[in-house]
N, C-alpha and C positions, 0 to 999 in steps of 0.2 A: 507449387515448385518446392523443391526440399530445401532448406536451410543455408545449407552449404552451398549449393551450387547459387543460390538470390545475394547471397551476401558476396561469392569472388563478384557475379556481374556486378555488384554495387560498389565492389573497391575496383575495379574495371572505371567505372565510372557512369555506369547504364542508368540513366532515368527512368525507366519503365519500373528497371529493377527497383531501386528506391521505390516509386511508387505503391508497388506488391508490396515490399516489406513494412513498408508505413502500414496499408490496410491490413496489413494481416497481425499486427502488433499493436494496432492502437488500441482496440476495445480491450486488450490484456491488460495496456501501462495504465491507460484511465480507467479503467477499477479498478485497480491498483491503488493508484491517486485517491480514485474519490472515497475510497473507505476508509485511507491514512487521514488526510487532509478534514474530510468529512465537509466541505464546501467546493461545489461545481465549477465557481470560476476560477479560483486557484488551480482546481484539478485540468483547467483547459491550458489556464498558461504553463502549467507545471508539466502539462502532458507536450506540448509543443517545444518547451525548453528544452527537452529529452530525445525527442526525434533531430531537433537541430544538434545537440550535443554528438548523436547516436550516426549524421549522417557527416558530420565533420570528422569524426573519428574511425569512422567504419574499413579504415586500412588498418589501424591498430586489431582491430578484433583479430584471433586466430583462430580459422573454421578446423583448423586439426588439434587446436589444445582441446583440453577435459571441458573447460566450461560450454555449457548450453547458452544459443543465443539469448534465450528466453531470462535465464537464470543475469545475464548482459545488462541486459534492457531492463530488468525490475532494478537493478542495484543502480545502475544510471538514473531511474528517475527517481531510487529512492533518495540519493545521493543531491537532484534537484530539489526535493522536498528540504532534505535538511540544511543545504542550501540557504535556501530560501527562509526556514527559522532562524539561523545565522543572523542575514541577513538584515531582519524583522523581527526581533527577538519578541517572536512571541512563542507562545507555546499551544499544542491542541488546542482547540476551542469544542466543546460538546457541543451538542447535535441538540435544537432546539425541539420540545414537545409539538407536533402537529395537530394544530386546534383545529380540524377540518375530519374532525370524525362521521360518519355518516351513522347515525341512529337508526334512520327507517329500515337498516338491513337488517332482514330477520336474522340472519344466520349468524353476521355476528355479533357475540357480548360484550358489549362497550363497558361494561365494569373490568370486563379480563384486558382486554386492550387499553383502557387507562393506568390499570397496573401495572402492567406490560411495559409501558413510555414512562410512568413514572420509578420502579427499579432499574428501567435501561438509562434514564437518567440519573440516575444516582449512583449509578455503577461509574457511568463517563464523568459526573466532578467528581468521586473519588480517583478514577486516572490520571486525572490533570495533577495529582498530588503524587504521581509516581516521577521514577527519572526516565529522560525521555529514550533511553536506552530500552527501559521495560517496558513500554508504553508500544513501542514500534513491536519490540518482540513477541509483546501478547496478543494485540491486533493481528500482524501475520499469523500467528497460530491459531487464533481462535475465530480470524474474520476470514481469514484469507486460505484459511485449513491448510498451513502449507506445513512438512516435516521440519523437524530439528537441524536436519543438514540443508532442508535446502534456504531455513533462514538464516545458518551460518554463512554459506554460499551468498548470501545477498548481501549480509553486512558485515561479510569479510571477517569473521570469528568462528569458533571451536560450537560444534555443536553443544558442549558441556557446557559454556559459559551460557549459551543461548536459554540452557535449561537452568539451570542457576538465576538467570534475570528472567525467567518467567517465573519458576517460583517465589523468587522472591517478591515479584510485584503481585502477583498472587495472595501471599501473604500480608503483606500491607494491604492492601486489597480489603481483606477479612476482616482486618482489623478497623479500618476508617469505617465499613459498611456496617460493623457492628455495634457501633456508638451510636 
């Protein structure tokens, strides 16, 4: 069913309708989640906090303004996420090395894939040393392959600043990783 017409039935107040649009947006918000967050069960409660936010609110939204629902729903739950740092003041945690490599595979080279996990690790604690401004911005762009505008669109800023705070974290970036 198209966009517009799931979300009137769901300010309507249609259960069915909800139910569609929860399935057909969840696998979006939770990859979403689980590549920001980078831990599963965060990204379950983070992803449910979202849809209760998204179904209490769902008369707010306007199916005839410029925003895409989709574009809605990432900034809601990214909105959950930071949230939730707020809340917990912590910040990113890196993604631990997985010691469950399998050797006896021919095909692959465990020397390149140890390499592999360990400059992907070194990349994510120097991140942790970025602002979490840059951090969010570069992840979208570099994880989530999304444009300029549309992660202006999600965290409600100028695509130029967006670009501005990925190079910049970029840049620090080069610098921590070169020491």
């Amino acid at each position: 069913m198209e966009d517009k017409k799931l979300i009137k039935e769901c300010q309507n107040g249609d259960k069915s309708a909800f139910q569609e649009l929860i399935s057909k947006y969840h696998p979006i918000v939770y990859k979403f989640l689980v590549r920001v967050t980078e831990d599963e069960r965060l990204t379950e409660d983070l992803t449910q906090e979202t849809f209760i936010k998204i179904i209490r609110s769902i008369d707010k939204f306007d199916v005839n303004g410029k925003a895409k629902f989709s574009t809605y729903i990432i900034a809601v739950s990214k909105n959950c996420y930071i949230d939730y740092l707020r809340k917990n003041k912590k910040t990113m945690q890196s993604v631990a090395i997985d010691d469950n490599l399998n050797i006896e595979d021919t095909d692959v080279n465990v020397e390149e894939i140890v390499l592999d996990k360990i400059y992907g690790n070194d990349i994510l604690k120097a991140m942790e040393s970025l602002t979490e401004e840059q951090r969010i911005a570069i992840k979208l762009k570099y994880i989530e392959d999304l444009t300029l505008k549309e992660i202006g669109d999600i965290l409600k800023i100028e695509p130029k600043t967006v670009k501005s705070r990925i190079h910049n974290g970029i840049v620090k970036l080069r610098q921590l990783l070169q020491k």
